[in-house]
N, CA, C and O atoms as a Tripos MOL2 file, in Angstrom:
@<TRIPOS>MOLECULE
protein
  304   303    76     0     0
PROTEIN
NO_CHARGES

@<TRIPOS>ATOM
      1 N          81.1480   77.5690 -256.1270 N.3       1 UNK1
      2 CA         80.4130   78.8100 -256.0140 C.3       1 UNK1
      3 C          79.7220   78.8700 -254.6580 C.2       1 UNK1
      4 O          79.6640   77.9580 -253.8330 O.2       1 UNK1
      5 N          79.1640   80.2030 -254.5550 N.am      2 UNK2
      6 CA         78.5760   80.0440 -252.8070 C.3       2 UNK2
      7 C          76.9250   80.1760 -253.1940 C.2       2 UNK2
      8 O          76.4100   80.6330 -254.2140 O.2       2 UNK2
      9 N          76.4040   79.6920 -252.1790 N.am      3 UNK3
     10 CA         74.7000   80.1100 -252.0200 C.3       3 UNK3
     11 C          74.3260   80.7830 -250.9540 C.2       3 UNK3
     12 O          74.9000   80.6420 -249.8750 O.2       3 UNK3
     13 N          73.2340   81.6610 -251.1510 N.am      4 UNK4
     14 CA         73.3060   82.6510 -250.0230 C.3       4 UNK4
     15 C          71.3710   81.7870 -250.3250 C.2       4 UNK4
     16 O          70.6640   81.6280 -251.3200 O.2       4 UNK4
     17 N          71.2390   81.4760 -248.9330 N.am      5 UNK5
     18 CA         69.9270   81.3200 -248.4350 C.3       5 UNK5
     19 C          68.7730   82.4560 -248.1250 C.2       5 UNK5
     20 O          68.5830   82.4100 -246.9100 O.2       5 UNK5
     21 N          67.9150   83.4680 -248.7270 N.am      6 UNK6
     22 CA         67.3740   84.6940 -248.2460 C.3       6 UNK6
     23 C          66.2650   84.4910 -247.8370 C.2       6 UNK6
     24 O          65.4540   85.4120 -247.9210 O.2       6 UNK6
     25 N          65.7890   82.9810 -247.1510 N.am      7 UNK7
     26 CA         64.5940   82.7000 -246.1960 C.3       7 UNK7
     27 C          65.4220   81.7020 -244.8650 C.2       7 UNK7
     28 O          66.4730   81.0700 -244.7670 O.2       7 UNK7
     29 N          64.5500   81.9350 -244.2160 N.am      8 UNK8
     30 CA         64.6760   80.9980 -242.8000 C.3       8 UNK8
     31 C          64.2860   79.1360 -243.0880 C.2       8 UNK8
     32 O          64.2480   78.1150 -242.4020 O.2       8 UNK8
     33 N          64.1070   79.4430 -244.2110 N.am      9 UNK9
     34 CA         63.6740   77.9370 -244.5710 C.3       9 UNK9
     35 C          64.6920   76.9780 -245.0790 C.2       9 UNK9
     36 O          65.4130   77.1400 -246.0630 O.2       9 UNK9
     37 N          64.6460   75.8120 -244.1590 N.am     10 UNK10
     38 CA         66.0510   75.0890 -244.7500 C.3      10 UNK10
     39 C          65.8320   73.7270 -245.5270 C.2      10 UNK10
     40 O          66.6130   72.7970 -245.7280 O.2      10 UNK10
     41 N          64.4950   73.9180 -245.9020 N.am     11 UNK11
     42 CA         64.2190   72.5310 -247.5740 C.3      11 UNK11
     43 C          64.5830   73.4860 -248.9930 C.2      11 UNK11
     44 O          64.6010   72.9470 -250.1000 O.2      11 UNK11
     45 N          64.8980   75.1160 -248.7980 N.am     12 UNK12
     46 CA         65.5410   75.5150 -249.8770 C.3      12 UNK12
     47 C          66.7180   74.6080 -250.2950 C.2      12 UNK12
     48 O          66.8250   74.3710 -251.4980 O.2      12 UNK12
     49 N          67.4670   74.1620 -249.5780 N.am     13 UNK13
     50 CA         69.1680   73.7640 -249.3770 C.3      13 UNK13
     51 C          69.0630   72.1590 -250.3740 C.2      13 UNK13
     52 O          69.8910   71.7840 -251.2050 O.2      13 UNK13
     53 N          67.7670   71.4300 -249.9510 N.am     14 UNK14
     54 CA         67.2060   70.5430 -250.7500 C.3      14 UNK14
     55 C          66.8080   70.8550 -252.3870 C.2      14 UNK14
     56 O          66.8980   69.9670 -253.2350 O.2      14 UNK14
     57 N          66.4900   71.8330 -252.6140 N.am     15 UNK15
     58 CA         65.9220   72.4870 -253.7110 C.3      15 UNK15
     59 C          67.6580   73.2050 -254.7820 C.2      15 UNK15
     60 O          67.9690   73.4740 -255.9420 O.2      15 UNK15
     61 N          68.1190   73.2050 -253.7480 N.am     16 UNK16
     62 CA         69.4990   73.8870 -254.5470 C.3      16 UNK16
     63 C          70.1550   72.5660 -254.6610 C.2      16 UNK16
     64 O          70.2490   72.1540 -255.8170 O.2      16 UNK16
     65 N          70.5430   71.9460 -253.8970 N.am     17 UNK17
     66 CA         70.8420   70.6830 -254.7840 C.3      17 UNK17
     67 C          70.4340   69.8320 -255.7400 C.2      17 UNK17
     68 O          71.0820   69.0910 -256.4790 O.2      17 UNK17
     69 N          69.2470   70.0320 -255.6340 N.am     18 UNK18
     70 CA         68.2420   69.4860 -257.3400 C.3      18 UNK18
     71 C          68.9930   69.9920 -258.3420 C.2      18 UNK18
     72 O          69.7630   69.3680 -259.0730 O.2      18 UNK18
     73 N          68.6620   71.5180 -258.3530 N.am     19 UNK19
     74 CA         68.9240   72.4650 -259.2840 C.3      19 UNK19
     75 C          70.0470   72.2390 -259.8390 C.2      19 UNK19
     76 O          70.2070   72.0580 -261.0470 O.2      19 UNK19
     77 N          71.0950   72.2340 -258.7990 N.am     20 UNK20
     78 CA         72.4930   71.8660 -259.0620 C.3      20 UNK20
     79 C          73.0110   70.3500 -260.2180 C.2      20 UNK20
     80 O          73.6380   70.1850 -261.2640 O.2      20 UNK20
     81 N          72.2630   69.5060 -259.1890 N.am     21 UNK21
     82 CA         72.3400   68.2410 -260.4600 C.3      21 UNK21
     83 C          71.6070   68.3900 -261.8860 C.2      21 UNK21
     84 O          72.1040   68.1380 -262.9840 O.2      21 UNK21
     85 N          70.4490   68.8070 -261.6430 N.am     22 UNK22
     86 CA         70.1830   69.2220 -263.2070 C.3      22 UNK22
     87 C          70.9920   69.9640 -263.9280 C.2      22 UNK22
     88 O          71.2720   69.6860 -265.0940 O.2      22 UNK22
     89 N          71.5560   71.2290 -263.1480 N.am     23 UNK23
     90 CA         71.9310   71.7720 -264.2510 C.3      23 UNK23
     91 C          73.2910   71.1340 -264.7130 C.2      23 UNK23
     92 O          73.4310   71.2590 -265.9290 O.2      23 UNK23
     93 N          74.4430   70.4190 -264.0330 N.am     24 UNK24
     94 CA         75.4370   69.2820 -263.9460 C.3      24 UNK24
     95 C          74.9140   68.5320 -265.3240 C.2      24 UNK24
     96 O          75.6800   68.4720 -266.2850 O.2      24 UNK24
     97 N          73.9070   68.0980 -265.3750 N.am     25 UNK25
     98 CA         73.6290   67.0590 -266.2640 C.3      25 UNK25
     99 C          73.3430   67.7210 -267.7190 C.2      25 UNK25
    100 O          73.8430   67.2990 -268.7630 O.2      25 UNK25
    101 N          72.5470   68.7150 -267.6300 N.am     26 UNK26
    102 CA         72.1490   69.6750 -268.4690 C.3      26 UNK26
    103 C          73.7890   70.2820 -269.1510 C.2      26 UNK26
    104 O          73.9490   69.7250 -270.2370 O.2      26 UNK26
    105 N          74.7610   71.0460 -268.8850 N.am     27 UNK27
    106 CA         76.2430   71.2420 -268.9730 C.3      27 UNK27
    107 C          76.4350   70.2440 -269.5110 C.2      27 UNK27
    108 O          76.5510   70.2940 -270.7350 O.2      27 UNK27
    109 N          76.5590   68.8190 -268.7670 N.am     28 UNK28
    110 CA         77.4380   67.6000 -269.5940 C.3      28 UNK28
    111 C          76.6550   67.3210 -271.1060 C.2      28 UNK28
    112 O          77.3430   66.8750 -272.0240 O.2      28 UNK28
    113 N          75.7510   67.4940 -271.2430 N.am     29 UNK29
    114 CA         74.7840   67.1460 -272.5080 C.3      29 UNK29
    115 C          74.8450   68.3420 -273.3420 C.2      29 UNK29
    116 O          74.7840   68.1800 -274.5600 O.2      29 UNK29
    117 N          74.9190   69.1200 -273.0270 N.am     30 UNK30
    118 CA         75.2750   70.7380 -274.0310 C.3      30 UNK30
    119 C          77.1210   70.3070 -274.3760 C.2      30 UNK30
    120 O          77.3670   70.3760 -275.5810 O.2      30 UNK30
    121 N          78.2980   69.9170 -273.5280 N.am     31 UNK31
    122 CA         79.4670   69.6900 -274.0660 C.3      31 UNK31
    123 C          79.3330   68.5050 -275.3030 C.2      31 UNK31
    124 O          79.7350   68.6210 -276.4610 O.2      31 UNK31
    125 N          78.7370   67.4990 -274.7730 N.am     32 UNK32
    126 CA         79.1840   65.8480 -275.8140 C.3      32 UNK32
    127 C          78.3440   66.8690 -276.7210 C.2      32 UNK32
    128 O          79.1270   67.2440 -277.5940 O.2      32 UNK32
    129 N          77.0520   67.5070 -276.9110 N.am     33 UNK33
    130 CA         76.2240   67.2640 -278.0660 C.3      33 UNK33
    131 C          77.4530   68.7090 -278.9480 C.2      33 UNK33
    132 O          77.6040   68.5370 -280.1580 O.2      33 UNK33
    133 N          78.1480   69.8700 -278.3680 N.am     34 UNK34
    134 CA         78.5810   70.7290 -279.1020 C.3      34 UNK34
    135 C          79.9730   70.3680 -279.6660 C.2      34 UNK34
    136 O          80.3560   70.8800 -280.7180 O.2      34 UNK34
    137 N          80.6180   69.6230 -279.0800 N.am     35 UNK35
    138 CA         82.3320   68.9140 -279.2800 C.3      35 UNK35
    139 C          81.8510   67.7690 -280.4030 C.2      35 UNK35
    140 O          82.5240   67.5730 -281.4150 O.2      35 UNK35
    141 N          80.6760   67.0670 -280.1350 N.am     36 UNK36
    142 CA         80.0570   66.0650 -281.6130 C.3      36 UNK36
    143 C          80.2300   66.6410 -282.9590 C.2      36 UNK36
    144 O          80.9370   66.4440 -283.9470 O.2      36 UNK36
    145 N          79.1440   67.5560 -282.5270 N.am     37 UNK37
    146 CA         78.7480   68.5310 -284.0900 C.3      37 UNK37
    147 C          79.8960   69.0090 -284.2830 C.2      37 UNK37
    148 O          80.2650   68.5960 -285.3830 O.2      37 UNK37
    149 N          81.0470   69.9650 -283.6030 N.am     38 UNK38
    150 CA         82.2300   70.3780 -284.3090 C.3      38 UNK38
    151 C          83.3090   69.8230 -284.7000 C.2      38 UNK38
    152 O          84.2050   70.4690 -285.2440 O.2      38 UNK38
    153 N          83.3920   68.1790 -284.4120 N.am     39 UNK39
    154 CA         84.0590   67.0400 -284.7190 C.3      39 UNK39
    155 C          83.6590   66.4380 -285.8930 C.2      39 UNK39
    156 O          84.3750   65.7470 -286.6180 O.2      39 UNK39
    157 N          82.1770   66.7940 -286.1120 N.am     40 UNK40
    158 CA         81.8520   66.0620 -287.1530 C.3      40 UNK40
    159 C          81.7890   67.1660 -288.7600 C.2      40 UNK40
    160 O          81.5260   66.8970 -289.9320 O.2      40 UNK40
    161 N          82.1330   68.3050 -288.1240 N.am     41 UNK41
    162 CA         81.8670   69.2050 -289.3630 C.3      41 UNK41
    163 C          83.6350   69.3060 -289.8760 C.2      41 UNK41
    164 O          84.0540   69.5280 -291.0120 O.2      41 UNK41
    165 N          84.3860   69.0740 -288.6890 N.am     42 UNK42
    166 CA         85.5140   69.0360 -288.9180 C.3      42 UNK42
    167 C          85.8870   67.8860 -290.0030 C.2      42 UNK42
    168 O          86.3150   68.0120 -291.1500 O.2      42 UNK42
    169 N          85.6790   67.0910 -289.4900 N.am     43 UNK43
    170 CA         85.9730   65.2970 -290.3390 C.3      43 UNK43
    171 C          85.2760   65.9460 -292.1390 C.2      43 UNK43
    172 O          85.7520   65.7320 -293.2540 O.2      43 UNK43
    173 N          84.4320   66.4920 -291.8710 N.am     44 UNK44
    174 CA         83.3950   66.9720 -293.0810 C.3      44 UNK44
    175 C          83.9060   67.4510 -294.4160 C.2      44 UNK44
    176 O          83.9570   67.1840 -295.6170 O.2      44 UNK44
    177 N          84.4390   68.7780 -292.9990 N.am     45 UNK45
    178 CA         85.1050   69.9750 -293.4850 C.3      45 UNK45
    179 C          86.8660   68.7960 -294.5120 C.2      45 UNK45
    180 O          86.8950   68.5920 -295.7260 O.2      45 UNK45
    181 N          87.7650   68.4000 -293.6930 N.am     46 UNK46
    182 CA         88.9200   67.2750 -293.9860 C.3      46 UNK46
    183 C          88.2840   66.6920 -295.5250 C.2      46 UNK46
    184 O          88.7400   66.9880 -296.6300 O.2      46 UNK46
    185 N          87.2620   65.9050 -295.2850 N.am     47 UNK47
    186 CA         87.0080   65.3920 -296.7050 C.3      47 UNK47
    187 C          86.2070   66.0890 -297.9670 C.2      47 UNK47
    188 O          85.5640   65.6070 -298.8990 O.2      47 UNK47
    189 N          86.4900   67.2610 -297.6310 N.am     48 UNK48
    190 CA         85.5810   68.0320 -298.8090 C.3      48 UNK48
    191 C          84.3400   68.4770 -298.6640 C.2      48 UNK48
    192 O          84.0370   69.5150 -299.2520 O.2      48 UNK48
    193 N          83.3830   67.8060 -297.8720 N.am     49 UNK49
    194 CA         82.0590   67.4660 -297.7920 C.3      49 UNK49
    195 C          81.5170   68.9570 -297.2380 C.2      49 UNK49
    196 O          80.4770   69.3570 -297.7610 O.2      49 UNK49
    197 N          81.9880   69.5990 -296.4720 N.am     50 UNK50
    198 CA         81.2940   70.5550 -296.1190 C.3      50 UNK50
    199 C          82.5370   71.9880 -296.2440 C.2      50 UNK50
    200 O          83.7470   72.0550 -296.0260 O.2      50 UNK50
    201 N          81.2800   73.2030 -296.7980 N.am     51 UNK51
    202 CA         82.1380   73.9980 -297.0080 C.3      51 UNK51
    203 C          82.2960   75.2010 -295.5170 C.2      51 UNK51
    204 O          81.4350   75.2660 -294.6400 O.2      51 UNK51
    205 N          83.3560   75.9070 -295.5290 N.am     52 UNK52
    206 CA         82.9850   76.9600 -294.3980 C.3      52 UNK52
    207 C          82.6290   77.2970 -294.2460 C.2      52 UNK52
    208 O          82.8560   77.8390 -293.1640 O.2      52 UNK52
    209 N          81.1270   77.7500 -295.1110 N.am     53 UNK53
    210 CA         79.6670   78.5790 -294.7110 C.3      53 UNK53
    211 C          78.9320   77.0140 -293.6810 C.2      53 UNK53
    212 O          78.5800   77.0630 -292.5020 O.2      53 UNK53
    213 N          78.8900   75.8370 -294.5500 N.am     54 UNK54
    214 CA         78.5160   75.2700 -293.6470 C.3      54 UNK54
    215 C          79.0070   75.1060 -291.9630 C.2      54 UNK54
    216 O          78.2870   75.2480 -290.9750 O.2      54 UNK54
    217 N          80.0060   74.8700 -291.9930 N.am     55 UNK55
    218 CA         80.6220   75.1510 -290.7800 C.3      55 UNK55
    219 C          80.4680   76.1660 -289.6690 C.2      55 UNK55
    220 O          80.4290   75.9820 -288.4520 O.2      55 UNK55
    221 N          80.3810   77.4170 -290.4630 N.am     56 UNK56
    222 CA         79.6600   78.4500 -289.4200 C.3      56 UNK56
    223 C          78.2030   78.3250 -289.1010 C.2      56 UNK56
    224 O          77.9400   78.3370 -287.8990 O.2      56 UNK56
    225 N          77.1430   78.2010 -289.9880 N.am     57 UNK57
    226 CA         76.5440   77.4760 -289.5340 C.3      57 UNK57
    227 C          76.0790   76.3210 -288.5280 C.2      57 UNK57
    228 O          75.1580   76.3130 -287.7110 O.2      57 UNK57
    229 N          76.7970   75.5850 -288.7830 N.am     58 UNK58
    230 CA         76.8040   74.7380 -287.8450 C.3      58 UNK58
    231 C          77.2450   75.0880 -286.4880 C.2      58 UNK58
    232 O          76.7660   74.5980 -285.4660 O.2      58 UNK58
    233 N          78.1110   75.8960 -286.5300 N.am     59 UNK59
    234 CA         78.7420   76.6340 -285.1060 C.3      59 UNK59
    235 C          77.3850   77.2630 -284.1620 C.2      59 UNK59
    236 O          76.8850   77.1020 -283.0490 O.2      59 UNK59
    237 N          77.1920   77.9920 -285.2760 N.am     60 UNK60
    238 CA         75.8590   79.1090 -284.5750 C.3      60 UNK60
    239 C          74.7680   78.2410 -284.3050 C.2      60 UNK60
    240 O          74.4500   78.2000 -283.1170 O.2      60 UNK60
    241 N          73.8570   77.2690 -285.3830 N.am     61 UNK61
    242 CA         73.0470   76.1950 -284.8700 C.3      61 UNK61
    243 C          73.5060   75.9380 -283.5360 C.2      61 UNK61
    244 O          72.8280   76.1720 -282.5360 O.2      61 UNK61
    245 N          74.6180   75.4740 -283.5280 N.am     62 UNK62
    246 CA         74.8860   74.3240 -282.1080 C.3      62 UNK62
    247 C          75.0210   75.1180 -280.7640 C.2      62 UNK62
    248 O          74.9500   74.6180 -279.6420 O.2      62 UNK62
    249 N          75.3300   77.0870 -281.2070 N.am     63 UNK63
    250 CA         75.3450   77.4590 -279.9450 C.3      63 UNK63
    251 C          73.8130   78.0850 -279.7290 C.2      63 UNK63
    252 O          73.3520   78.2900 -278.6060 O.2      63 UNK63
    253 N          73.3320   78.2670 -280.5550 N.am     64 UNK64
    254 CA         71.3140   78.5650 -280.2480 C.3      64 UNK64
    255 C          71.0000   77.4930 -279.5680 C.2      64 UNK64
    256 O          70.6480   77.6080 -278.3940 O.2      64 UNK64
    257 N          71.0600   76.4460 -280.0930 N.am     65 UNK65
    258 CA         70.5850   74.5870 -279.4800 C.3      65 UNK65
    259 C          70.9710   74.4940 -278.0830 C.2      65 UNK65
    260 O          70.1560   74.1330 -277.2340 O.2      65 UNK65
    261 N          72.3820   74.8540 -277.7480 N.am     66 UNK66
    262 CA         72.8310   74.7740 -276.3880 C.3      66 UNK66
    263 C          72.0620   75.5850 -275.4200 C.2      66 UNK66
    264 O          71.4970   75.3010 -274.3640 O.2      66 UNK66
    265 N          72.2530   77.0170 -276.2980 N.am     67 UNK67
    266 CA         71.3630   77.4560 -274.8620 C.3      67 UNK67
    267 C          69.8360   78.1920 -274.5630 C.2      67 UNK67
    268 O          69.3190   79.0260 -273.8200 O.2      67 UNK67
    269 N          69.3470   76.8270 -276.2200 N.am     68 UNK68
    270 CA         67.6480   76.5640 -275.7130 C.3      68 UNK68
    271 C          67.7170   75.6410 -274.4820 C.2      68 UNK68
    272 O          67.0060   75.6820 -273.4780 O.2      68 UNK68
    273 N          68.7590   74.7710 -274.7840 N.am     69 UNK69
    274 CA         68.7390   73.3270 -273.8760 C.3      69 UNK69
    275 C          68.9190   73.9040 -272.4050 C.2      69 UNK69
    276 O          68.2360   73.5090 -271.4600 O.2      69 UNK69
    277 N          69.9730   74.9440 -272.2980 N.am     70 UNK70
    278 CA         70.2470   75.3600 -271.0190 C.3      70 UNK70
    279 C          69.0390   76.1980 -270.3020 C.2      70 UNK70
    280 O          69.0930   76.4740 -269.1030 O.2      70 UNK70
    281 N          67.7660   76.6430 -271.2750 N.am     71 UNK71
    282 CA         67.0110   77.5510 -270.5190 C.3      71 UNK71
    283 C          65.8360   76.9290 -269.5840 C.2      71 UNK71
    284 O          65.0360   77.5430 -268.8780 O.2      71 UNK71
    285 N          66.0160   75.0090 -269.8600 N.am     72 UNK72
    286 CA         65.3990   73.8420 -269.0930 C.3      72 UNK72
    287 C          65.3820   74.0470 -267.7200 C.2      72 UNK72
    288 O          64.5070   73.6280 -266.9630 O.2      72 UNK72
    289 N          66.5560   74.8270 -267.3420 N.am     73 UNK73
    290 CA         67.1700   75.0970 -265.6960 C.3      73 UNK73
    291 C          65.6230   75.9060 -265.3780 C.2      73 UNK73
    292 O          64.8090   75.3790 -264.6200 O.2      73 UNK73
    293 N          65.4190   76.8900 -265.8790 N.am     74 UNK74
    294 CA         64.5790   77.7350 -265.3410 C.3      74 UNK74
    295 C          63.5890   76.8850 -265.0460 C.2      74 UNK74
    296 O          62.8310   77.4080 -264.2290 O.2      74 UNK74
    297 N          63.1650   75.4880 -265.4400 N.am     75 UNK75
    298 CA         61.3760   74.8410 -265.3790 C.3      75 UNK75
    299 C          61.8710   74.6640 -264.5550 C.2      75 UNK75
    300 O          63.0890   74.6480 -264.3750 O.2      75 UNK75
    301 N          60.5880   74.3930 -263.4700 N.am     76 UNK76
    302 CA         60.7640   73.3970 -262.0450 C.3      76 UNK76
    303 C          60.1360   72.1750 -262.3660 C.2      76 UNK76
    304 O          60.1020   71.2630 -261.5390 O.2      76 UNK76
@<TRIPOS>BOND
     1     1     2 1
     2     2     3 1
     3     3     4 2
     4     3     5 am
     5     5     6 1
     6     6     7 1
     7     7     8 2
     8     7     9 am
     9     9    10 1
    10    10    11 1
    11    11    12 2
    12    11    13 am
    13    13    14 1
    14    14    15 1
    15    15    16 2
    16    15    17 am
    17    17    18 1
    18    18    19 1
    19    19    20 2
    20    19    21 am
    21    21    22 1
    22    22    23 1
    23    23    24 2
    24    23    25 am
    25    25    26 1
    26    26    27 1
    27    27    28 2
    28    27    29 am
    29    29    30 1
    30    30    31 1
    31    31    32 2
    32    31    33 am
    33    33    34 1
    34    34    35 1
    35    35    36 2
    36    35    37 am
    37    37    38 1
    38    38    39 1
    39    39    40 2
    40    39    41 am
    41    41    42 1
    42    42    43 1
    43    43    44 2
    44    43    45 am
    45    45    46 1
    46    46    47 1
    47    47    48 2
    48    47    49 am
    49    49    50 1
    50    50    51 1
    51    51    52 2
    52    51    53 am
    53    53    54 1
    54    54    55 1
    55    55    56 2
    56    55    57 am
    57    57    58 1
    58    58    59 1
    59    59    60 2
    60    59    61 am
    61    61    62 1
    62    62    63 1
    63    63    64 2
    64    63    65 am
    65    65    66 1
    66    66    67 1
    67    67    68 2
    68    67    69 am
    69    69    70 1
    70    70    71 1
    71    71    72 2
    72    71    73 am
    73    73    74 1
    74    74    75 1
    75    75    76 2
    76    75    77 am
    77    77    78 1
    78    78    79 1
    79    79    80 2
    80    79    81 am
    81    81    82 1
    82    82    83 1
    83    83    84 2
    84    83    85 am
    85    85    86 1
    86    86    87 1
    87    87    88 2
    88    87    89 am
    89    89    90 1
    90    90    91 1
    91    91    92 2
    92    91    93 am
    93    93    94 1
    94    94    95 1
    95    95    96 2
    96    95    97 am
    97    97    98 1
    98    98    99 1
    99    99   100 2
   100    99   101 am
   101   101   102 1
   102   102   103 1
   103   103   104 2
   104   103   105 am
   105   105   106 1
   106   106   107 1
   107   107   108 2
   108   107   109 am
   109   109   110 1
   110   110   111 1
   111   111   112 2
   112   111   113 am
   113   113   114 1
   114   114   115 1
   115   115   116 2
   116   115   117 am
   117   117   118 1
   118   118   119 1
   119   119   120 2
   120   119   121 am
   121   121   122 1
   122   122   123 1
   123   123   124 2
   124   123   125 am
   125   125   126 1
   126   126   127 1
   127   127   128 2
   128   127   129 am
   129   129   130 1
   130   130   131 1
   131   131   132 2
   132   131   133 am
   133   133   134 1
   134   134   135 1
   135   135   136 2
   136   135   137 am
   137   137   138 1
   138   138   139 1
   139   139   140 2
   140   139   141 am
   141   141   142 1
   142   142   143 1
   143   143   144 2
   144   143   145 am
   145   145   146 1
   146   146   147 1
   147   147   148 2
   148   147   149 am
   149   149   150 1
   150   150   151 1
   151   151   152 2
   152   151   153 am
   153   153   154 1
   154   154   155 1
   155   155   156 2
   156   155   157 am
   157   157   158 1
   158   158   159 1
   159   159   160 2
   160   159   161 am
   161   161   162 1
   162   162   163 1
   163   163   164 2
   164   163   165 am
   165   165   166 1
   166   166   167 1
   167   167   168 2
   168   167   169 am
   169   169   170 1
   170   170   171 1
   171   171   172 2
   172   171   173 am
   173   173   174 1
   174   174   175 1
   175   175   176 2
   176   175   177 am
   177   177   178 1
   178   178   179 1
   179   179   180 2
   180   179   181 am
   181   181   182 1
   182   182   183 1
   183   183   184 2
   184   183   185 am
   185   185   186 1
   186   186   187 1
   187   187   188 2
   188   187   189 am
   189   189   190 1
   190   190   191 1
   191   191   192 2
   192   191   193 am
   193   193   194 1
   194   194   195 1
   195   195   196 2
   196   195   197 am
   197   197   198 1
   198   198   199 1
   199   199   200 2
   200   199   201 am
   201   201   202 1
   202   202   203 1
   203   203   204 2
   204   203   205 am
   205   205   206 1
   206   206   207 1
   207   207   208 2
   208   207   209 am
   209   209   210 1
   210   210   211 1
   211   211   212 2
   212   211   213 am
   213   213   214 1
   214   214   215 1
   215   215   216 2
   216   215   217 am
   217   217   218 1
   218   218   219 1
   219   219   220 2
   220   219   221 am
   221   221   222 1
   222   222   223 1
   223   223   224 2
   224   223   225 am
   225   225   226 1
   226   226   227 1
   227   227   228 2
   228   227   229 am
   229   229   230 1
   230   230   231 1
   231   231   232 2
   232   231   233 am
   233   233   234 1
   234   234   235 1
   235   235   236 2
   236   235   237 am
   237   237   238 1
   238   238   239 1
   239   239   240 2
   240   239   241 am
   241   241   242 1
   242   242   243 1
   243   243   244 2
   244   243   245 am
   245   245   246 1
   246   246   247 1
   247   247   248 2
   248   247   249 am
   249   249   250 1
   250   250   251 1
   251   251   252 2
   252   251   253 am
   253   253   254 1
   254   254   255 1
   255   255   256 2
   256   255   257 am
   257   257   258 1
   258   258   259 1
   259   259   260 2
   260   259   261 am
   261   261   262 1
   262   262   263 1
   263   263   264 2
   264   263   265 am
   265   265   266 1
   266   266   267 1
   267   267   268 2
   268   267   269 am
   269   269   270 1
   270   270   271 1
   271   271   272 2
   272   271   273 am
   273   273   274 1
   274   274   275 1
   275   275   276 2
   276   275   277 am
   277   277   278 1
   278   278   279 1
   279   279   280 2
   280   279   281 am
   281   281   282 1
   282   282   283 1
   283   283   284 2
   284   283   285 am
   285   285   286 1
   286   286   287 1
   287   287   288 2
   288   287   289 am
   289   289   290 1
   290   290   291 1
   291   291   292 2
   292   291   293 am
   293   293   294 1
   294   294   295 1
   295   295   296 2
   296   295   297 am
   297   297   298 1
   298   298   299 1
   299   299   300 2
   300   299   301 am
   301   301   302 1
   302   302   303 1
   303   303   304 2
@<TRIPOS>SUBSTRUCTURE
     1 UNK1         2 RESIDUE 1 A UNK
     2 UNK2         6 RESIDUE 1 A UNK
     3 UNK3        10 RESIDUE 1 A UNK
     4 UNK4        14 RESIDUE 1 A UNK
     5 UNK5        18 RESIDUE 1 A UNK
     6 UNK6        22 RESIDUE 1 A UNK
     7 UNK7        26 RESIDUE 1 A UNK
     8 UNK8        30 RESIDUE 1 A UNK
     9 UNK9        34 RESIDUE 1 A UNK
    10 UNK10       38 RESIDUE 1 A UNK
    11 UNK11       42 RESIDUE 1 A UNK
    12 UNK12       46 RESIDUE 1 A UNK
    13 UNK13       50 RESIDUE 1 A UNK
    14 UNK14       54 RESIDUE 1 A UNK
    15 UNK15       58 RESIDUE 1 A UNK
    16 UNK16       62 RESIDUE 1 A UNK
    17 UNK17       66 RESIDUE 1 A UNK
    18 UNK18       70 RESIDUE 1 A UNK
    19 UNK19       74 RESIDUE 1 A UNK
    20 UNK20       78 RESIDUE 1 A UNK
    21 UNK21       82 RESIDUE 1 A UNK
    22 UNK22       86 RESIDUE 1 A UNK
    23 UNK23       90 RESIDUE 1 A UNK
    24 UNK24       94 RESIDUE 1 A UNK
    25 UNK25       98 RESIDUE 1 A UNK
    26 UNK26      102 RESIDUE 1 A UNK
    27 UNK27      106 RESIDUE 1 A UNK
    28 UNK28      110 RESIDUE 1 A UNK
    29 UNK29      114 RESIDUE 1 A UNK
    30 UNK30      118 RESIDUE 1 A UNK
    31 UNK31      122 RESIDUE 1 A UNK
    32 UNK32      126 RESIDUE 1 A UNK
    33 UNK33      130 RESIDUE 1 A UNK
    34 UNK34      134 RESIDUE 1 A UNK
    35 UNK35      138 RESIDUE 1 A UNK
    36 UNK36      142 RESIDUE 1 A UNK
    37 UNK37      146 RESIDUE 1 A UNK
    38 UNK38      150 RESIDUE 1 A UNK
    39 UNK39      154 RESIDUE 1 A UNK
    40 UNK40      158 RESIDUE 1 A UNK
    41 UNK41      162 RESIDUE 1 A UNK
    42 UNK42      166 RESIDUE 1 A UNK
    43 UNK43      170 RESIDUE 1 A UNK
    44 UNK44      174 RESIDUE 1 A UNK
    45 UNK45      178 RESIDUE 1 A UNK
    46 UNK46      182 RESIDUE 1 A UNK
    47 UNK47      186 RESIDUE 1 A UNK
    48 UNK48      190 RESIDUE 1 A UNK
    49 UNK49      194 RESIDUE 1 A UNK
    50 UNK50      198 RESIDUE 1 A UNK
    51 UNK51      202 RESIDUE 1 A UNK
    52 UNK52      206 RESIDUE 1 A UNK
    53 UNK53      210 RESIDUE 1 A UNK
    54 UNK54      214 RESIDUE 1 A UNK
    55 UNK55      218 RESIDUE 1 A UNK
    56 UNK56      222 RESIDUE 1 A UNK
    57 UNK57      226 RESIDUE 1 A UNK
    58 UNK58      230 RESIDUE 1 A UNK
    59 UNK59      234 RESIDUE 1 A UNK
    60 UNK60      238 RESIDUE 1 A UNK
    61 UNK61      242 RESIDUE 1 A UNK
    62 UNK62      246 RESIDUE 1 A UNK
    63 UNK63      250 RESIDUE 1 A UNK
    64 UNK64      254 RESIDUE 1 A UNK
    65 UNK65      258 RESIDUE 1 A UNK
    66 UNK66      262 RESIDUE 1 A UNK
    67 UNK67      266 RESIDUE 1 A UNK
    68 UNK68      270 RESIDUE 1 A UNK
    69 UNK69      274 RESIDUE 1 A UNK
    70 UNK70      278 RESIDUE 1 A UNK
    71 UNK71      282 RESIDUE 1 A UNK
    72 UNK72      286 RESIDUE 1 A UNK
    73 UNK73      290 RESIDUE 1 A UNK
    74 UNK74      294 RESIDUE 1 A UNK
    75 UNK75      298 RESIDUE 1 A UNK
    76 UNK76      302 RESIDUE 1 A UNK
């Protein structure tokens, strides 16, 4: 993606690479934790254990969860 700089100041460029790794890290931790939960409702779902209401559920939980987790970007 591109960054457009809209000050003369160049410790922004420092500040966008922070951002960048957080949010990198933040992404990788929203995938393992949402591919978990739908692996595990799956296996669930396979042995009986959970029915397809649970499952949607669980879908929607895990995508609210993701992007409480993702709204971390905004703190400094």
């Amino acid at each position: 993606s591109d960054v457009v700089i809209m000050t003369d100041d160049v410790s922004k460029i420092n500040d966008g690479i922070k951002i960048s790794k957080k949010t990198s890290k933040i992404i990788k931790q929203n995938l393992v934790f949402a591919i978990g939960v739908k692996v595990l409702v799956l296996i669930l779902s396979a042995l009986g254990i959970a029915s397809m209401w649970q499952a949607v559920f669980a879908d929607t939980g895990v995508t609210l969860l993701t992007i409480l987790n993702t709204t971390r970007i905004l703190k400094k």
